[in-house]
C-alpha positions as CSV (number, residue, x, y, z in Angstrom):
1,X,5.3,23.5,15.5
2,X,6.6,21.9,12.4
3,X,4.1,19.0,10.7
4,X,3.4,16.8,8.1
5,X,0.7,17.7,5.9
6,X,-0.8,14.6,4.6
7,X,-3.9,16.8,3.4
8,X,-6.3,19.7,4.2
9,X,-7.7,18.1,7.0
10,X,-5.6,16.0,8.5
11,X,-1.5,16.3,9.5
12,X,0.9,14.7,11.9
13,X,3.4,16.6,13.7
14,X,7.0,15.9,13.3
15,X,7.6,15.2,17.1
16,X,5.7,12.3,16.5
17,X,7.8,11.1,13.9
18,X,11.2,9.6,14.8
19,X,14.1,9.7,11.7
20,X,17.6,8.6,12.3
21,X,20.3,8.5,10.1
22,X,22.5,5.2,9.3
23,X,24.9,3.8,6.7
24,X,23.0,3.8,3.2
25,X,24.0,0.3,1.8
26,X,25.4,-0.8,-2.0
27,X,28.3,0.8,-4.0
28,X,28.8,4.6,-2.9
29,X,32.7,5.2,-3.4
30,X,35.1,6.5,-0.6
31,X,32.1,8.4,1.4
32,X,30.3,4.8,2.1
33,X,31.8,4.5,5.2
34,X,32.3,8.0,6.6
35,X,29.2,9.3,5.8
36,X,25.2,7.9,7.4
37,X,22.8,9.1,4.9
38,X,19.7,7.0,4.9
39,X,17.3,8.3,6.6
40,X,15.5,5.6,8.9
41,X,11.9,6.7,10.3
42,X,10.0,5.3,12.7
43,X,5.8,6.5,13.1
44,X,4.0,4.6,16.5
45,X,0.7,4.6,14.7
46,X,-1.3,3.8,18.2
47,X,0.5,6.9,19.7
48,X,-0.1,9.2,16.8
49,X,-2.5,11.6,16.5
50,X,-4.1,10.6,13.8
51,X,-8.2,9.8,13.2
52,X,-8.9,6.6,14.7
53,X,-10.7,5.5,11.5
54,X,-7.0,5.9,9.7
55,X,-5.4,4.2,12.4
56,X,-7.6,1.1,12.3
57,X,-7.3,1.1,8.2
58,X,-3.8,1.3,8.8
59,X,-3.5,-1.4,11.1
60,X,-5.5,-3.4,9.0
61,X,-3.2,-2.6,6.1
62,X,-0.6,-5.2,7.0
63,X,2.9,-4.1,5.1
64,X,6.0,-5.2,5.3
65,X,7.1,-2.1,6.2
66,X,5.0,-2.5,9.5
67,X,6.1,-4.1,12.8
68,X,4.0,-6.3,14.5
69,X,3.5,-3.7,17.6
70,X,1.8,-1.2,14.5
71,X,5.3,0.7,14.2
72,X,5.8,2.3,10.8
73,X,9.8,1.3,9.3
74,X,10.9,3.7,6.4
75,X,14.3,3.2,5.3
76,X,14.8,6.0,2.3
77,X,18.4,5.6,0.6
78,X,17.6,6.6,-2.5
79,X,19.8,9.9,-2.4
80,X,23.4,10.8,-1.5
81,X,22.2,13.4,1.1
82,X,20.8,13.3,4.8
83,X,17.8,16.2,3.8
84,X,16.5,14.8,0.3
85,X,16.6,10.9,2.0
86,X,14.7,12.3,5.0
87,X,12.0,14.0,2.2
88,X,11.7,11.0,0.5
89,X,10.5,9.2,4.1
90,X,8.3,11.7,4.8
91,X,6.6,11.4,1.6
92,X,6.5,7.7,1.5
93,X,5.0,8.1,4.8
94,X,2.6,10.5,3.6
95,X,1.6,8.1,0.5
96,X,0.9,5.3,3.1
97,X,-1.5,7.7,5.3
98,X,-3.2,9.2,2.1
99,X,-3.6,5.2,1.1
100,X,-5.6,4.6,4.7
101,X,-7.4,7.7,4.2
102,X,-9.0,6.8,0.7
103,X,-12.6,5.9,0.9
104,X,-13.2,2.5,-0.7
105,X,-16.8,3.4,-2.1
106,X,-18.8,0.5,-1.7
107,X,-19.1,-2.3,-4.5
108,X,-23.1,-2.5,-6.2
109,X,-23.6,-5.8,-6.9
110,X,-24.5,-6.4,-10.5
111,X,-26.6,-8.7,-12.5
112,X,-26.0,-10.4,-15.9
113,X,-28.1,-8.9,-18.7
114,X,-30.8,-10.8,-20.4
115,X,-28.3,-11.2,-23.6
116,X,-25.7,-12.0,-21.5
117,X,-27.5,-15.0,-20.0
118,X,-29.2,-16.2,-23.3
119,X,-25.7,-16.2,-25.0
120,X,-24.5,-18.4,-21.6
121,X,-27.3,-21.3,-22.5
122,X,-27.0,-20.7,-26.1
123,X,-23.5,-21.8,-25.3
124,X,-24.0,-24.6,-23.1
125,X,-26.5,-26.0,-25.5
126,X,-24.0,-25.3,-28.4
127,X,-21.2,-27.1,-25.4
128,X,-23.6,-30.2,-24.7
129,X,-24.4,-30.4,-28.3
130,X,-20.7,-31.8,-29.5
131,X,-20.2,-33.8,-26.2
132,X,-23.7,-35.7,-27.6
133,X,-22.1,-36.2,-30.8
134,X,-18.8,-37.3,-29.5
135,X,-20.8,-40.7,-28.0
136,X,-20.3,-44.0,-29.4
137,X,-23.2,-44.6,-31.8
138,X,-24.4,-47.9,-30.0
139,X,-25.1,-45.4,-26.6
């Protein structure tokens, strides 16, 4: 059975994946009406088989590209045939699973350093200082 490696652990299998070709649009010459070259895939993320942790993250992800019933929309018209097109998809598709897959590692919260903070009063002081001497005399 033919699949879609997004890496070593996880793939999708290609029945999963629905591609269709249509009309590419823009300039293309005589061929632009005779010949359907974009390639136009369609990937049910709910129905997939995917790890439910990539399938929330990709839900989450909200993309343009993504219906609101969680349905994946490539439309790859970047080259004049129906095979390199349908690559380009798949690998698009790919890019977006890799994206879910990434673990975010968590942020540490930091603290400002003891210079940093004396250099922040120093400047406020410094701040205050010419606001105090910008006062009418009388004040």
């Amino acid at each position: 059975m033919a699949r879609l490696i997004v890496n070593a652990q996880v793939s999708v299998p290609l029945a999963e994946i629905e591609i269709g070709f249509v009309r590419s649009g823009g300039a293309g010459g005589q061929n632009v009406n005779k010949l359907a070259t974009a390639a136009h895939l369609r990937f049910d993320i709910a129905a997939s088989s995917l790890p439910e942790t990539c399938k929330t993250r990709l839900l989450d992800h909200r993309d343009r590209r993504m219906t609101a019933e969680g349905i994946i929309v490539i439309k790859a018209q970047r080259f004049r045939t129906q095979e390199k097109n349908r690559e380009d998809a798949l690998a698009r598709l790919r890019g977006l699973i890799l994206q879910a897959l990434a673990q975010r590692r968590p942020r540490k919260p930091t603290r400002p350093t003891l210079a940093a903070k004396k250099k922040r009063l120093d400047e406020k002081t410094r701040h205050g200082e010419i606001k105090r001497l910008r006062r009418r005399i009388g004040d």
